[in-house]
N, C-alpha and C positions, 0 to 999 in steps of 0.2 A: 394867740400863739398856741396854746394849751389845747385847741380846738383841731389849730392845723395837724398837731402831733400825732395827739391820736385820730386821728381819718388817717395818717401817713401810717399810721402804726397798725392799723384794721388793714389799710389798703395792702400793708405790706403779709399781713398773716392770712390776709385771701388770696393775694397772690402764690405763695409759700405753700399753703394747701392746696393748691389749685394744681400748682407744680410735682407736689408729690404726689398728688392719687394719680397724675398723667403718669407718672414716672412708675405706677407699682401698676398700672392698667397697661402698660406697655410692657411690664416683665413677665404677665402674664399673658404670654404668647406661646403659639407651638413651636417657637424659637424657642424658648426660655424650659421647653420642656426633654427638647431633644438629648437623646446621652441613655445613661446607663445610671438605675437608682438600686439600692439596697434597702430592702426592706428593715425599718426601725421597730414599728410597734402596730397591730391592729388591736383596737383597744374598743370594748364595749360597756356601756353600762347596766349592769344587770343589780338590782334592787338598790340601786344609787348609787352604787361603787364600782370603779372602773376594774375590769377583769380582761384580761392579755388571753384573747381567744384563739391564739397559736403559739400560748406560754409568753415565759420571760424573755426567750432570746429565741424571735422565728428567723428565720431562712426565708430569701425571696429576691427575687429579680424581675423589676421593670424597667422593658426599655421601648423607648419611644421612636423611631424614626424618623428621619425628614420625611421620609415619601410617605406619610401621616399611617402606618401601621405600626402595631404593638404588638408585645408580648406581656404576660404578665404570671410568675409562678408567686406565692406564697405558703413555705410548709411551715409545722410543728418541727422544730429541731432535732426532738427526741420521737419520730415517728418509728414505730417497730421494726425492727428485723424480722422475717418469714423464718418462722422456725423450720418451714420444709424447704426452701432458699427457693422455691419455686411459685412466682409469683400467682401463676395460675389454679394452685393448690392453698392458698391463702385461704385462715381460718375464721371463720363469720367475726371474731372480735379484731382479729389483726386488719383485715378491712374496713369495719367500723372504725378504726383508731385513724386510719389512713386516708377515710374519706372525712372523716370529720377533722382533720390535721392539717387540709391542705385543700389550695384552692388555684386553679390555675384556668386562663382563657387565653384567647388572641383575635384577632383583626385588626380593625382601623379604629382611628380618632381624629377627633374633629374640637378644635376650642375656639369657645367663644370669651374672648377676652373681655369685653364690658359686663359681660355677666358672670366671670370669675368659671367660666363651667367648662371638665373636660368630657365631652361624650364617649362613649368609648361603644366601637359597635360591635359586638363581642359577634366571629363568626364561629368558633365552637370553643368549647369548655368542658373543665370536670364535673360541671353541674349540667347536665346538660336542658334543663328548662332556662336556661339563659341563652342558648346559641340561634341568632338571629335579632336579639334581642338590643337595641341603645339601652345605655344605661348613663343617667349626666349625672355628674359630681361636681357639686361645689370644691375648687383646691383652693391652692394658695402657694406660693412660694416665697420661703424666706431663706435668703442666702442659698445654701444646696439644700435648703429641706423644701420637701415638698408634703403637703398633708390634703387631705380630702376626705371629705365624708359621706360614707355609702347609707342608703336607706336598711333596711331590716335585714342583713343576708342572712345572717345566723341566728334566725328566732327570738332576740332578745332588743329589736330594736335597732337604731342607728350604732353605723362603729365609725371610729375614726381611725385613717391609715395612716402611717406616717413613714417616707422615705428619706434617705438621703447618697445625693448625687455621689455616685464613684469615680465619674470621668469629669475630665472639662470639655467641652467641643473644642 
């Protein structure tokens, strides 16, 4: 009897995981992405220690579409004011501070759900050696947060992004 238990008891925690990775392979769909997210945190490691490379508190808006097109801005919160209020008259470090404070693209995207990955085919950006370019992120979503992780954008190696959802669909 001791024998039939646990085979009942395996059989039952294979079936139970079985169910839940169907069940988190299924929320990771371009269903599950659609809506309007707030930027949390872009966070990279630099000599082992995590460093918030658009400060403690950024500014940012992702939103995804059903008709599989994005948007995506990310600033510095405390990005400068143009001392001559004229953007075009901007002074070689108030530019620096502004391009270095903020990152913004758009196009389409495309998820592959078994593979955890969203593509995002960037058709033009503030960096512009990205525009044309896929770019795939491993995400994840748990609950309204959504997080993924970019290869080397800013010099220092992989960051990690972190959203959460504003709307419900």
């Amino acid at each position: 009897m001791k024998g039939h238990q646990t085979a009942l008891l395996i059989g039952a925690a294979l079936w139970a995981s079985t169910l839940f990775a169907s069940q988190v392979a299924c929320a990771q769909t371009t269903a599950s992405l659609v809506g309007t997210w707030k930027l949390v945190s872009l966070t990279i490691l630099k000599s082992g220690s995590p460093v918030e490379i658009l400060g403690e508190r950024p500014e940012g808006q992702l939103v995804f579409g059903a008709d599989g097109r994005y948007t995506l801005v990310a600033l510095r919160s405390n990005l400068p004011r143009l001392a001559s209020g004229d953007r075009l008259s901007a002074t070689g470090d108030e530019n620096r501070q502004i391009v270095q404070g903020s990152v913004a693209h758009f196009g389409t995207y495309k998820v592959d759900p078994a593979a955890h990955m969203i593509e995002f085919h960037i058709r033009k950006g503030t960096f512009p050696n990205w525009d044309g370019e896929t770019q795939a992120r491993p995400f994840v979503i748990e609950g309204d947060r959504l997080t993924y992780v970019t290869p080397g954008s800013f010099g220092y190696g992989a960051s990690t992004v972190v959203w959460q959802r504003e709307n419900s669909k």
